[in-house]
N, C-alpha and C positions, 0 to 999 in steps of 0.2 A: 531943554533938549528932550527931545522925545524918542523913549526909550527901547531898543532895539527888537522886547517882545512885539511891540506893536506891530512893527514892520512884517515880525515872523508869523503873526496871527494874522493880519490879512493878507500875506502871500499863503499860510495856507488854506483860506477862505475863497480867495481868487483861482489858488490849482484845484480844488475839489470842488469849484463851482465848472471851470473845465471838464475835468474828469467825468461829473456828471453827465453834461451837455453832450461829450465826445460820445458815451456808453449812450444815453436815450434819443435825442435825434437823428433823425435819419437824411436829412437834408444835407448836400456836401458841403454849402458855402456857410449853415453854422457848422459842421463839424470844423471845419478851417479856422475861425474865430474862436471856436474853443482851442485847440491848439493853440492858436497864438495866446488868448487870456491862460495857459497852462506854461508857456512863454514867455509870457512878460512876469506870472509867477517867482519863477526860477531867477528873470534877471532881478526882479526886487530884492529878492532873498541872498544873492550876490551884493547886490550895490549897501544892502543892510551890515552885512559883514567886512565887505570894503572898509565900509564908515567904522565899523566898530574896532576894526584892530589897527585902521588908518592904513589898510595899503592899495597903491591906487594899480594894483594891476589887477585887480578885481574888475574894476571900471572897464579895464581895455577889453576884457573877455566879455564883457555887459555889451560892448558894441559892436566886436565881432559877433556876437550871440545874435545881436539884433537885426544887422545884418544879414544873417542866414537865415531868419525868421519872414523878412523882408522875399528875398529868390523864395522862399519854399512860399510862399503866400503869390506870387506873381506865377510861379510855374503851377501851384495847385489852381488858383483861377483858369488860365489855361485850358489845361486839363477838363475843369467843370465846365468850361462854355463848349469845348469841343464835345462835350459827353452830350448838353443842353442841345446840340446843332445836329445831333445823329440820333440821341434817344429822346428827345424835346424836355427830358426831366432834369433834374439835380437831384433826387434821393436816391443815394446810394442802394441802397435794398432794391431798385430796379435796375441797375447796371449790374451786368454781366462778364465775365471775363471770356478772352475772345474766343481761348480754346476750348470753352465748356463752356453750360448753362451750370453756372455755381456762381453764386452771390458774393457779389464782394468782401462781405465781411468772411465767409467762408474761406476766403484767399489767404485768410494770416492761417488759418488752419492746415489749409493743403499744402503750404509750404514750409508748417512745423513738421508736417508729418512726411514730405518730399525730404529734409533734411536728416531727420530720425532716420529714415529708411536707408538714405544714400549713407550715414556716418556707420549703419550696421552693418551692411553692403562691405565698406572700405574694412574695418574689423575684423569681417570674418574673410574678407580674400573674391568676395564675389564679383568686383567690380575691375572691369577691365580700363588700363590705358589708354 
């Protein structure tokens, strides 16, 4: 029987070979495969612990998991061929979002700091019904 570090060392060789890939490439269709190899991480690391304490509903959540992995990988392609048919590219770092010239990746910023600002707003009384 092969011993459950195993499993744990290369699920996490497999997510921080993701992680890397998601951070340094600017391509959307690998960022997508990295997520999913960050994906299939997580369900190994499940199916590992399943096996180890033998309970099998670890399994069921492995396949709903996979599942969701599945739609978000169909709707993210989508998405990239529509982007490929109007900006002829896939690297993100050239798409734009529609209401401003601000880069995509800049988007998880404006919308940490769009949240900060709205949850101050609500706090201090500023923000109207």
């Amino acid at each position: 029987m092969i011993p459950i570090e195993f499993f744990l060392l290369l699920s996490a060789i497999l997510f921080a070979i993701g992680l890397v890939g998601l951070l340094i490439k600017s391509n959307g269709i690998v960022i997508l495969m990295c997520i999913e190899l960050m994906l299939n991480a997580a369900n190994m690391n499940f199916i590992a612990f399943a096996s180890g304490i033998g309970e099998p509903l670890a399994e069921v959540f492995v396949i709903m998991s996979i599942s969701v992995a599945a739609a978000e990988v169909g709707v993210g392609i989508a998405v990239l061929l529509h982007a490929y048919k109007v900006r002829k590219t896939t690297s993100v770092d050239d798409m734009t979002i529609r209401w401003g010239e601000v880069g995509i990746r800049d988007h998880i910023g404006l919308c940490l700091a769009y949240t900060v600002d709205t949850a101050a707003r609500v706090r201090s009384g500023r923000i109207l019904r």
